[in-house]
Structures are given as C-alpha cells and as structure tokens.
C-alpha positions as CSV (number, residue, x, y, z in Angstrom):
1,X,0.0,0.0,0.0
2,X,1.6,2.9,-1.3
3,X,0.5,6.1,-1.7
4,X,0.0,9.2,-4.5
5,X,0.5,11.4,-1.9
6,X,0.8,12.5,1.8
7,X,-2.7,13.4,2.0
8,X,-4.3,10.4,0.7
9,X,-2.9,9.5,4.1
10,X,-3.7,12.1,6.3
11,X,-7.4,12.3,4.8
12,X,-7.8,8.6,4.9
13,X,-11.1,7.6,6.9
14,X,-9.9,4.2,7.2
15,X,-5.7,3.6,8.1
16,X,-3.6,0.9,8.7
17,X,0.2,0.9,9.0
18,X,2.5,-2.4,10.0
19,X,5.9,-1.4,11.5
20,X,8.8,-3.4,11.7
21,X,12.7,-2.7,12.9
22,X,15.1,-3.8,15.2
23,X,13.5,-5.2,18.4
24,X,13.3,-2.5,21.1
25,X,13.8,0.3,18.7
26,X,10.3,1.8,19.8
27,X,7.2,-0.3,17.8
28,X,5.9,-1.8,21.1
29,X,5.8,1.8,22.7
30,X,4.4,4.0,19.6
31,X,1.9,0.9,19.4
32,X,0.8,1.1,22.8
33,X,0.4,5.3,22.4
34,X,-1.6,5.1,19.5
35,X,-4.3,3.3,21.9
36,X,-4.7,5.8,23.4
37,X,-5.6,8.2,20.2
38,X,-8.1,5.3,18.9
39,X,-6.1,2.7,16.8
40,X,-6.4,-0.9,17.5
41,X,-3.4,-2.1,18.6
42,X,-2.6,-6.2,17.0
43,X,0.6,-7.3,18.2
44,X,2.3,-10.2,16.4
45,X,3.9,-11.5,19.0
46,X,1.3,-11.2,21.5
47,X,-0.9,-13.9,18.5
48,X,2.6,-15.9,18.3
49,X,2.2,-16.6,22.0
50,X,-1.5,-17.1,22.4
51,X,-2.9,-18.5,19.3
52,X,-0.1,-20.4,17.8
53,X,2.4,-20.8,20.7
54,X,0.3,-21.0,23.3
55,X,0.2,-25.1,23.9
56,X,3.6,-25.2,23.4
57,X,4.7,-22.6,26.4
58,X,1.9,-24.4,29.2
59,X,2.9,-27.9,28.3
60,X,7.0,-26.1,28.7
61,X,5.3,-25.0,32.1
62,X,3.7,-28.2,33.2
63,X,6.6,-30.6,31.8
64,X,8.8,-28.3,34.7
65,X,6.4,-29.0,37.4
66,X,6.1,-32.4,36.7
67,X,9.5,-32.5,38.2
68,X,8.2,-31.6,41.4
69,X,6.2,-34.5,42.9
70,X,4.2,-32.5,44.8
71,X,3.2,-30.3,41.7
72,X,3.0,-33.4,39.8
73,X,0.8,-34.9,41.8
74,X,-1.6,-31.9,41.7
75,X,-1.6,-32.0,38.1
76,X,-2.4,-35.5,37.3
77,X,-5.6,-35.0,39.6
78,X,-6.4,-31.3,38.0
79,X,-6.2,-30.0,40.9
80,X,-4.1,-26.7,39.7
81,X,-4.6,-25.4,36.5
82,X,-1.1,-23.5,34.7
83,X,-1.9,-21.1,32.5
84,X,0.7,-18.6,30.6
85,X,0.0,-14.8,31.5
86,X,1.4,-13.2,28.5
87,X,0.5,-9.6,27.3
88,X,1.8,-7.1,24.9
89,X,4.2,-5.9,27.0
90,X,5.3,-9.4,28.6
91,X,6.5,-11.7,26.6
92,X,8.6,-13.7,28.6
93,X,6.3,-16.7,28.4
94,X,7.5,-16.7,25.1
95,X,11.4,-15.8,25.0
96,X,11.4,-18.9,28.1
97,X,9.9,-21.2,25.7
98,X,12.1,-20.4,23.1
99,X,15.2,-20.7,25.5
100,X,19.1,-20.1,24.3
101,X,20.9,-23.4,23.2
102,X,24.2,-24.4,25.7
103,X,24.9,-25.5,28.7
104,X,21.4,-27.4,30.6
105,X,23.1,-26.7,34.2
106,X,22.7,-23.0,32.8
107,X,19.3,-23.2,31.6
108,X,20.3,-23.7,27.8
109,X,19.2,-25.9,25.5
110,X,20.3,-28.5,23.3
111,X,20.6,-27.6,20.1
112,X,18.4,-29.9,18.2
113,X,15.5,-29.2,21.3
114,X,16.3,-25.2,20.3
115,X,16.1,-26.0,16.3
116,X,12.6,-27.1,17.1
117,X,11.1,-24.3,18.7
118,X,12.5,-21.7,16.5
119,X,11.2,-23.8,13.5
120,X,7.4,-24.0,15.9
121,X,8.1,-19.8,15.7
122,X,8.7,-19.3,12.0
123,X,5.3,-21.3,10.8
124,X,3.6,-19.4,14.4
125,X,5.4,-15.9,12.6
126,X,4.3,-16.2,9.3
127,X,0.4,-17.4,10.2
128,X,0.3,-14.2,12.7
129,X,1.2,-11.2,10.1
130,X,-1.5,-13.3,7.3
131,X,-3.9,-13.0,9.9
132,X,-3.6,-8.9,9.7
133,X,-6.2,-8.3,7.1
134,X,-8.8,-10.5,9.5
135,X,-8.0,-8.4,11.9
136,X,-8.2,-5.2,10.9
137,X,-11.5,-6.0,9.9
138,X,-12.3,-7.9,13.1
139,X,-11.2,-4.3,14.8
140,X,-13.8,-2.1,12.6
141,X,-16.8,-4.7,12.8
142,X,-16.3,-5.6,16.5
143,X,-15.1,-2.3,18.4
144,X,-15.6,0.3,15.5
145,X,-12.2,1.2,15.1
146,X,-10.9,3.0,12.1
147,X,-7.2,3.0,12.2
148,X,-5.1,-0.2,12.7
149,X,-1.4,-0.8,13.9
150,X,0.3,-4.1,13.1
151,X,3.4,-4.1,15.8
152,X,6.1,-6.9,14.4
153,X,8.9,-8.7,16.0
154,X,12.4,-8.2,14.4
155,X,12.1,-11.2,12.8
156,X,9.7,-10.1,10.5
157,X,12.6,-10.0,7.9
158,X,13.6,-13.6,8.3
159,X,10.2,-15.1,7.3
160,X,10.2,-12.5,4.2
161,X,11.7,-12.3,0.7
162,X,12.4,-8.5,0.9
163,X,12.8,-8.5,-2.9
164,X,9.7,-10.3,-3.8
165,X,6.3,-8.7,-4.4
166,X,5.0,-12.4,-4.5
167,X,6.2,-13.1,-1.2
168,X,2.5,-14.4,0.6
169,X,3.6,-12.0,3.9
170,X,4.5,-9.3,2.1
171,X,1.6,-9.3,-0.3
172,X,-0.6,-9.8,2.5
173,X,0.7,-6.8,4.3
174,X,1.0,-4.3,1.7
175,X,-2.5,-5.3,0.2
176,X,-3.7,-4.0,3.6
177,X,-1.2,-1.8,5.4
178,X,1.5,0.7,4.5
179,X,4.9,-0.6,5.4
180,X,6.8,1.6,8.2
181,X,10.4,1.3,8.8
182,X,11.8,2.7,12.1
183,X,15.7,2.5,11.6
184,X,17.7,3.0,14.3
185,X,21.6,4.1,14.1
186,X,24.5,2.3,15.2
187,X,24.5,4.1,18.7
188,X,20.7,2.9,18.9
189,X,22.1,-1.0,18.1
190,X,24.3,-0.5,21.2
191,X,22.0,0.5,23.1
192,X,19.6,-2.4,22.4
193,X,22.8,-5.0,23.0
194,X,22.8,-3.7,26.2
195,X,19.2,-4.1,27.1
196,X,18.7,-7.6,25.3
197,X,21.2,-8.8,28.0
198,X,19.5,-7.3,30.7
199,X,15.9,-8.3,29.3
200,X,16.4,-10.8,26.8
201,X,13.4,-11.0,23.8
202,X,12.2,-13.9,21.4
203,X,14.7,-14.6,19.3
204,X,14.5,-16.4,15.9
205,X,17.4,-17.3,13.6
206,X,17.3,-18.5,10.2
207,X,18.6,-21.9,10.5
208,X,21.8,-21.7,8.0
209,X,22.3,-18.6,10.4
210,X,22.5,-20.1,13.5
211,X,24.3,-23.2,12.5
212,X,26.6,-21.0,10.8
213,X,27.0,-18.4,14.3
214,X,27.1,-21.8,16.7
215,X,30.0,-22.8,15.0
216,X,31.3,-19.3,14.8
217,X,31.0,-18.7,18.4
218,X,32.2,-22.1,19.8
219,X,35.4,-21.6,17.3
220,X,36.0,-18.0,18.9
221,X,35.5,-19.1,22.3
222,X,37.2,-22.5,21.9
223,X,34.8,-24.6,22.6
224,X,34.8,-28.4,21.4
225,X,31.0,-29.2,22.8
226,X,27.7,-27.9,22.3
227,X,26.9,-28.5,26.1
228,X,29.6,-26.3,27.2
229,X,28.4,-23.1,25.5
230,X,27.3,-20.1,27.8
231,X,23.8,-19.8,26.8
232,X,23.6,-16.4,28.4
233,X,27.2,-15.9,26.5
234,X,25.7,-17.1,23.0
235,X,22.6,-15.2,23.4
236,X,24.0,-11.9,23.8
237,X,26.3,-12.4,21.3
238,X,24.1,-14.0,19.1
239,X,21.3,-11.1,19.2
240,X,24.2,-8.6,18.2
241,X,25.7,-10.3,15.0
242,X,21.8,-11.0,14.0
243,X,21.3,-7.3,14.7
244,X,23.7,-6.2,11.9
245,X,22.9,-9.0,9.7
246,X,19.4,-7.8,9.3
247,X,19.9,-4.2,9.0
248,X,20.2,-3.4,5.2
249,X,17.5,-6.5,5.0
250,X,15.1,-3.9,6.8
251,X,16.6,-1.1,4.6
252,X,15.8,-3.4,1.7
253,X,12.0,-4.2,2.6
254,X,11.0,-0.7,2.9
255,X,12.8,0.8,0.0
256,X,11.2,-2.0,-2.0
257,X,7.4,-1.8,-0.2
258,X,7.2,0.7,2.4
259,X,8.2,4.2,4.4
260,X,11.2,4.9,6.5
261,X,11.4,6.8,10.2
262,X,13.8,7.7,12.1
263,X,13.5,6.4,15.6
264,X,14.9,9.9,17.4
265,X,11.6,11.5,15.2
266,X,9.7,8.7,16.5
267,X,11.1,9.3,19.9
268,X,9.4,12.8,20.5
269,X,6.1,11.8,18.7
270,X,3.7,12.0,21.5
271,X,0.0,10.9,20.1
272,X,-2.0,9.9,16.9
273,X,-2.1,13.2,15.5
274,X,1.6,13.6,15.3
275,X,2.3,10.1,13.6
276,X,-0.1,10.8,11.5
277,X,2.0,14.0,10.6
278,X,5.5,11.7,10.7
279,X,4.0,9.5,8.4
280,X,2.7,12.0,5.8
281,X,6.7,13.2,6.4
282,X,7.8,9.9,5.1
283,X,5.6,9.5,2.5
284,X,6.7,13.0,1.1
285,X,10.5,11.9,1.0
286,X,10.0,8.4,-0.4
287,X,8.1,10.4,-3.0
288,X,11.0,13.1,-3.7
C-alpha cells in the first residue's frame, strides 16, 4: 500500500500501518500510544504466544512442574490449573519457551530441542502477520475502530523475501497496510545490546544462520561441545551479529514496499495526531 500522496494518508477515513525494525527500537511503545488516540493495537507477537504458541509454552510449564512431585501430583488429579499470562508488553512466556541453546546446568538448550522451537516460531510468525487483514477488519466490525497498527517482531525479515512482491507475507501486508520502517543508528544497536542482556526478547534465527553463528561462536571461544556453551554468552552475542545482519534487509523491505522513520523523530512523537503528521513526512521523501 503505497500512496500518491501525503494526503491520501492524512485524509484517509480508514488507516492501517504495519511497523517493523530492530526489536526495542520503539514499535511496542508508539503501538501502545496510538491506543490511546483510537487505533487498534494487534501485536504479532502477542498472537505468536497465544494463538499459535500457546500449547507449546503451558505444556513447557507443566513438563517443569512435573518435576516436582508434589506439583505433579496436583496436576495429574487437576487440581491446579497452569496457564501462561502473557501480554503485549510481557512476553517472557514466550522468550522462556524459546530458551538459548548451551549448557542445561545453565538453563540452555540443546541444540536440536532449540532447532525445534525456532522452526514451531517461523510457521507461528508467518500465520500471525497473514492473519492482519482479518484483523483489521475484526477491529472495525467488532469495536468500530478505524485505524489499525500491526506491531512486528524483528524477525519479521527472516520469514520474508524482501525483494519479492510475490512473497505471501508481504503481499498480504502491503494489500492491507502501509509498510513503516523505524531504523535505528548504530548508537541505537548498542543500546539495544545492552538491554537484550539485561531483558532478553524472542529470538529467531534462520537456520543456516545459526548453525553457521554456533559454530562461529564455539570456534571464537574455543569450545569443542555444544553442552559447554554459555547460553547467556551465545545469546547476547548471538542477538548482536543478527542485529547487523538484518539491518540493510530492513533497509531493503521498505525501499522495495514501504516508508522509512527515524527512531529519534519517532522518539518525541507524543500521540496519533503527530504520527499521523510523521508518516505524511515519510511519505513525502519516499516520494522526492
């Protein structure tokens, strides 16, 4: 969805945007502002976690309490019920799923286990941004809403073809939505390094990627066995060499498809009215 000009945007009765960007560069928190100026807020991750992921992280739950006999017990006779409490702004039900391969006595995961789940989070990805459309009509009929944000994980790019207009995600989403780009700067990457490791998010890697980084990081570390990597080590490292890789991929998608912000201008933009102004910005330089 790409427009003629900035005010076939700003006079739209009807407007949907999907962002997508590093994670934590700010699509969570403009998302959760433009609630509050009357857009429907429809977080991937939050359907990854629910509708797709959502017997997968309990039965994680439960399969760690049957360890504990007297929890086990319990369960066998339904007698507590486990339930994941995941929200828009909580995912951790669903980064503790996913896990970080490495050392078990550290939490980590074997490698094949972790293989698995991120191959349960690519098919869970890719059925969450095709369910847009539904839902911004869902949001209209049900509650009356007319604008729509679609907030994405930054793995968006990995389940795309950012050159492909064929690709089913991305003509599902530009049939539907304008494509929004926040891009961050090399100080911003830092910054999110340093706040992965203190809050670590879903991660997914390609596969070819992360069999490619594994190696890469035991070699540099000097590690002979899988079950003596750091997961904590891996994951932090692993987050920042994914963080680059994806960057001109990003770059890529929206010069192909989409609209580009800057995250410091998305920084000071306080409610619906001004992203609605930023946007109509973009859409004027993608234009020129």
């Amino acid at each position: 969805m790409l427009f003629k000009n900035a005010d076939e945007f700003v006079k739209s009765t009807h407007r949907a945007v999907t962002v997508f960007g590093m994670a934590g560069v700010g699509k969570t928190r403009l998302s959760a502002m433009l609630r509050s100026s009357n857009w429907f807020h429809y977080s991937a991750d939050y359907r990854i976690g629910t509708r797709y992921m959502g017997e997968h992280i309990v039965d994680n739950f439960k399969r760690e309490a049957m360890k504990n006999p007297f929890l086990a017990e319990l369960l066998r006779s339904d007698s507590i019920y486990i339930s994941s409490n995941i929200t828009f702004a909580n995912l951790d039900p669903l980064s503790t799923y996913l896990g970080t391969p490495g050392n078990p006595d550290k939490g980590g995961l074997p490698l094949e286990e972790y293989q698995r789940r991120q191959d349960q989070h690519r098919v869970s990805e890719i059925a969450a941004l095709r369910d847009v459309p539904h839902f911004i009509e869902r949001a209209k009929a049900l509650y009356g809403y007319d604008d729509f944000i679609a907030d994405t994980g930054g793995s968006l790019i990995e389940v795309v073809d950012p050159t492909d207009p064929h690709d089913p995600v991305i003509e599902t989403l530009t049939a539907s939505t304008a494509l929004l780009y926040i891009r961050g700067t090399e100080k911003d990457a830092a910054q999110l390094v340093a706040r992965f490791k203190a809050s670590p998010k879903p991660m997914y890697y390609t596969p070819a990627f992360l069999v490619r980084k594994w190696a890469e990081y035991k070699a540099l570390n000097k590690i002979a066995e899988d079950c003596e990597v750091d997961p904590a080590g891996f994951g932090a490292w692993g987050f920042e060499a994914l963080l680059h890789d994806r960057l001109p991929r990003y770059q890529t998608l929206a010069d192909n498809f989409g609209y580009v912000v800057e995250a410091s201008d998305l920084a000071i933009v306080r409610d619906g009215d001004e992203f609605v102004d930023l946007m109509a910005a973009a859409i004027e330089q993608r234009m020129r």
